[in-house]
C-alpha positions in Angstrom: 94.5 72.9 -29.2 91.2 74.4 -31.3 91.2 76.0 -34.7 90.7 79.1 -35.1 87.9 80.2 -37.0 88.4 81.0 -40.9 88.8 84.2 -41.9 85.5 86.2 -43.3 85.9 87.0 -47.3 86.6 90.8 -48.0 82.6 90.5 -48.8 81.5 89.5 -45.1 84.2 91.9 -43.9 82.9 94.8 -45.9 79.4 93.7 -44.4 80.5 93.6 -40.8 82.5 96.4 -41.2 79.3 98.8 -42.4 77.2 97.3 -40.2 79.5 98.3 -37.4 80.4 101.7 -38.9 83.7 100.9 -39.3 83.9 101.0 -43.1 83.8 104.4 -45.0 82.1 104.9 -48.0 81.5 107.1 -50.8 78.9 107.5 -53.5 80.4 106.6 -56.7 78.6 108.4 -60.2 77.6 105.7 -62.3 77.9 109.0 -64.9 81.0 111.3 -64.1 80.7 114.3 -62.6 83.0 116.1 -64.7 81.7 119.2 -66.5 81.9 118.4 -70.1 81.0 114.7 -69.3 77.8 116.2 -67.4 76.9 118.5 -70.3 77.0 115.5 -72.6 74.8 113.6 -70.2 72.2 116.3 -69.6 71.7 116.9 -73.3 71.5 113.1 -73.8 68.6 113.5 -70.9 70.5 111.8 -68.1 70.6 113.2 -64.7 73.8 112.2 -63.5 72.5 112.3 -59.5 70.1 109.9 -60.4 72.8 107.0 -60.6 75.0 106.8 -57.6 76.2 103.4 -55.9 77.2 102.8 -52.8 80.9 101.8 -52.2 84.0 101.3 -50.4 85.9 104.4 -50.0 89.2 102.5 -51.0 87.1 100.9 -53.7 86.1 104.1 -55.2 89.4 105.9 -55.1 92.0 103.5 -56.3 90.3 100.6 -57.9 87.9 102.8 -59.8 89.0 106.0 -60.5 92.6 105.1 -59.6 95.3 102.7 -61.3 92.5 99.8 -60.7 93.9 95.9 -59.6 91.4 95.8 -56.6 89.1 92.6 -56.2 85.7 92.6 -58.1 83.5 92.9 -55.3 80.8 91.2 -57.6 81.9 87.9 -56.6 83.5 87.1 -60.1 87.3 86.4 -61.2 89.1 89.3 -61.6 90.1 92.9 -61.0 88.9 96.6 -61.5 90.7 98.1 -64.5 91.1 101.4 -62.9 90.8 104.9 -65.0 87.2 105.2 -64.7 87.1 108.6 -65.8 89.3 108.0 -68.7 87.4 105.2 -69.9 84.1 107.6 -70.2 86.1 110.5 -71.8 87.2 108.6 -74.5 83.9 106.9 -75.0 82.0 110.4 -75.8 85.2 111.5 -77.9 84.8 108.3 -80.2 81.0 108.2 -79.9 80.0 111.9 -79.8 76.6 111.3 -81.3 75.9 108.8 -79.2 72.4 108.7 -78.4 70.4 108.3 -74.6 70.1 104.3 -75.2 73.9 103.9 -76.4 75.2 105.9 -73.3 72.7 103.7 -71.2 74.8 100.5 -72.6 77.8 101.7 -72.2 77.3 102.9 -68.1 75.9 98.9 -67.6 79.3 97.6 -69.6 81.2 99.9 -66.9 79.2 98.9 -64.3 79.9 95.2 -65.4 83.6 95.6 -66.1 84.2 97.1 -62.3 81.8 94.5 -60.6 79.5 96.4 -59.1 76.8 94.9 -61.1 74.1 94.1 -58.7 74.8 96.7 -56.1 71.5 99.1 -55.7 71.8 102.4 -57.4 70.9 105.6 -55.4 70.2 109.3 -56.0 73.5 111.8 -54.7 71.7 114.4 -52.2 73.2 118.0 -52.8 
C-alpha cells in the first residue's frame, strides 16, 4: 500500500489555487477607504490607491477587516488580529497631528501585525 502524498501548506494551496483560477481575490487598502480616514490621508499627501495588496478574498474579509484569528500568511507564528478598520480609526483619533512619515510607520506596523509583509503592493484601478 503507498502513501499518499502530504498535503500542500495553505501557502502552496493559495498558489495552486491562483494559478488555476480557483482562488478569489480582492485588493485590500493598505490606507482605508473610508471617507474621513481618506480625508486624513490626502491632506497628509497619501494617495490611498497607491497602496493596494493583493489578497485572499476570505483573508481580506474576516481575518482583516473581520473578527481576525486567520493564519499569517507571512510564514510567521500567529494570527490576524482582525478589526482593521478600527485599528486605523483610533490611530488618527489619538494621533490627529500625525504627520506623512508617522502615518507611513504606522501602515508598515499594520502591514507587519496582519502578515502581509512582503507581499507586492499595487495601485486600485477605478
Amino acid at each position: 500500500m503507498s502513501t499518499p502524498p502530504p498535503a500542500p501548506d495553505e501557502a502552496e494551496d493559495q498558489s495552486y489555487r491562483k494559478k488555476e483560477g480557483i482562488l478569489r481575490t480582492d485588493l485590500h487598502h493598505i490606507f482605508l477607504q473610508k471617507e474621513i480616514l481618506q480625508k486624513w490621508f490626502k491632506q497628509n499627501g497619501i494617495a490611498i490607491d497607491d497602496f493596494c495588496i493583493e489578497v485572499e478574498l476570505r483573508l481580506h474579509r474576516s481575518g482583516i477587516h473581520g473578527k481576525g484569528g486567520m493564519k499569517l500568511i507571512s510564514g510567521r507564528a500567529g494570527v490576524t488580529p482582525g478589526n482593521y478598520n478600527r485599528m486605523w480609526l483610533k490611530y488618527m483619533q489619538m494621533n490627529p497631528e500625525a504627520e506623512r512619515a508617522d502615518i507611513l510607520g504606522y501602515a508598515l506596523h499594520l502591514v507587519e501585525e496582519f502578515g502581509l509583509e512582503g507581499l507586492e503592493i499595487v495601485k486600485y484601478k477605478r
